[in-house]
N, C-alpha and C positions, 0 to 999 in steps of 0.2 A: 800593275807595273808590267811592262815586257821584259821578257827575257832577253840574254846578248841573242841567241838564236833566231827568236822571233824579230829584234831589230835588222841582224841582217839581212830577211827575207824580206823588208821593207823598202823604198823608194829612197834616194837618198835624203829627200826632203822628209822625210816623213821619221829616217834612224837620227838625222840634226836634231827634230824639235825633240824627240824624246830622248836621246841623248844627255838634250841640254836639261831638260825636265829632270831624269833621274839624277846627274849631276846636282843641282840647286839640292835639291832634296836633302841628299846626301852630307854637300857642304854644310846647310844647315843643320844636319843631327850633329856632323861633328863640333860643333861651335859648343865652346867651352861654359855658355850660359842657353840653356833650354827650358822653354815654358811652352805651353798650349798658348794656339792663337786667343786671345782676348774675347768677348762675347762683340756682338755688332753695335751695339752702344758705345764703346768703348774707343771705336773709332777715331781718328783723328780729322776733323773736316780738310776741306782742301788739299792740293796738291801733294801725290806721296815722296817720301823723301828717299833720295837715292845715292846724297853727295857725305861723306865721309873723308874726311884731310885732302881735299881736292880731288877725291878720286871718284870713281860714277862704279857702283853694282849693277850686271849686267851686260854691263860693254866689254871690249874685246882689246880690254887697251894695257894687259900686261906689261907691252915692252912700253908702255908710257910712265907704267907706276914705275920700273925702272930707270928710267929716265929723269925723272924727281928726285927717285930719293936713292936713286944709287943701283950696286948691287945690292942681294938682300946678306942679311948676317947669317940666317940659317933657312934652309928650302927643309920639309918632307915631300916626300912624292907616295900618293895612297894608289892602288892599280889594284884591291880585291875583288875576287869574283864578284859577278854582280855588274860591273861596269861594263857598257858597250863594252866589245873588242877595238883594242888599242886607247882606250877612256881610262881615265880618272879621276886625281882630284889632288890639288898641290896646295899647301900650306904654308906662304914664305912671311918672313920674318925681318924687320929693320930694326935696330937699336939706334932712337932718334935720341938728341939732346933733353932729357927729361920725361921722353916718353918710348913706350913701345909699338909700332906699327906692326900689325898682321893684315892680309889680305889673303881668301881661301879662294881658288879657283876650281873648276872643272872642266876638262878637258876633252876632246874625242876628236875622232879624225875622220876626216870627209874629202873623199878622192885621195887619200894620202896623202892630203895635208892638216898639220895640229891647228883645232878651234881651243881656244883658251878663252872662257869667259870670267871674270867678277862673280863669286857667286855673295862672298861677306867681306866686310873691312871689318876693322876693330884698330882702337886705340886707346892704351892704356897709360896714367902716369907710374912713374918710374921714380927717381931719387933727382934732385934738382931742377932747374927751372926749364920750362919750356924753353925752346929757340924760337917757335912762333907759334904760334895759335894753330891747334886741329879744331875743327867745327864741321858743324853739318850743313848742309845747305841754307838752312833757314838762319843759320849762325847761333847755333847752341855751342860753344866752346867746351874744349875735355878742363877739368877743372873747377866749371862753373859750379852754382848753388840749383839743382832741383827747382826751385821757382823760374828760375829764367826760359828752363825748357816746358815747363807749364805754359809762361805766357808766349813764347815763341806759338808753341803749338797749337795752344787755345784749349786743350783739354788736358783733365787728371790723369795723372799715367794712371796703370793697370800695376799696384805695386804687389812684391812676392819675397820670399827670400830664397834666396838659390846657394846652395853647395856654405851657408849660414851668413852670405853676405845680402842686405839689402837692395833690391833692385828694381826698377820702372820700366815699365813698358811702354813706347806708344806704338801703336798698330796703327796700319796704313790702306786705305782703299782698297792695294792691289796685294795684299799680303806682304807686302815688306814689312819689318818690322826694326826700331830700334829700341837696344838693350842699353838702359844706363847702371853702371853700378855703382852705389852710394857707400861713401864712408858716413860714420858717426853724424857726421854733422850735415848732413843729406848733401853734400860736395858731390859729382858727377866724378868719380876716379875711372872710369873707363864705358867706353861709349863700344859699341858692335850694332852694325846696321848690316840687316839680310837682306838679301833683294827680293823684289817678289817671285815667284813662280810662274811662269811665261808658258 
């Protein structure tokens, strides 16, 4: 990894892409469910998934996730050593009808202006019913049964248990990866999709 020092003695294209790189990283150690990438078998064929409650990991479309679903209920803002100068990493928060939306970004600034990208979503259920369906691109819904994201997917998750709750993996081509986590009756009670690492 470079240091903030060594970024700045870089090009500007060159402090973006690692910027963004140490950011994703980062986002992802913070995420609330962590496992080792999967072995290469494990794989999921075709196309990686990137889409979580309409929203796309990766892209630069903060003020769009605000634009959906509102302001958020609660922001953190992370800025520890370690980050480009002026970078970080924002953690915001919506209390949806039945569920909870997170999405973690990271941050840094190029020409002095903020780059904000997607680096995780997540979405969780919470106490009563949906208002409408979160799903992922391929349309696995938060709620569903474990089989249906088998067959969506085409392969066996990679399953573990994390912090003593049950949970699935699928891994993706480009290292994205999503985390399902299972109640009792292998129900999908919370979904988090990483992006890959660019």
């Amino acid at each position: 990894m470079f240091s903030a020092a060594q970024c700045r003695a870089r090009s500007l294209q060159h402090r973006s892409f690692v910027g963004l790189l140490l950011l994703t990283c980062v986002a992802s150690l913070r995420a609330p469910i962590a496992t080792a990438h999967p072995p290469p078998e494990a794989v999921v064929p075709g196309a990686p998934e990137h889409r979580l409650a309409r929203l796309v990991v990766n892209t630069r479309t903060i003020d769009d996730v605000m634009k959906r679903y509102g302001a958020p209920s609660a922001t953190r803002l992370f800025t520890e050593q370690g980050y480009p100068v002026g970078g970080g990493e924002v953690e915001y928060t919506w209390m949806l009808q039945g569920a909870e939306l997170r999405v973690w970004t990271g941050f840094y600034l190029m020409s002095g202006t903020r780059v904000e990208t997607i680096a995780g979503i997540e979405v969780a259920l919470t106490t009563g019913e949906l208002s409408k369906p979160l799903k992922t691109g391929r349309g696995l819904r938060l709620g569903a049964p474990l089989s249906n994201a088998i067959r969506l997917y085409g392969k066996q998750p990679w399953r573990n248990v994390v912090n003593r709750e049950p949970t699935a993996l699928f891994a993706f081509s480009d290292e994205s990866e999503l985390y399902c986590t299972l109640d009792a009756n292998d129900r999908i009670v919370r979904m988090r999709l990483n992006g890959p690492v660019e």
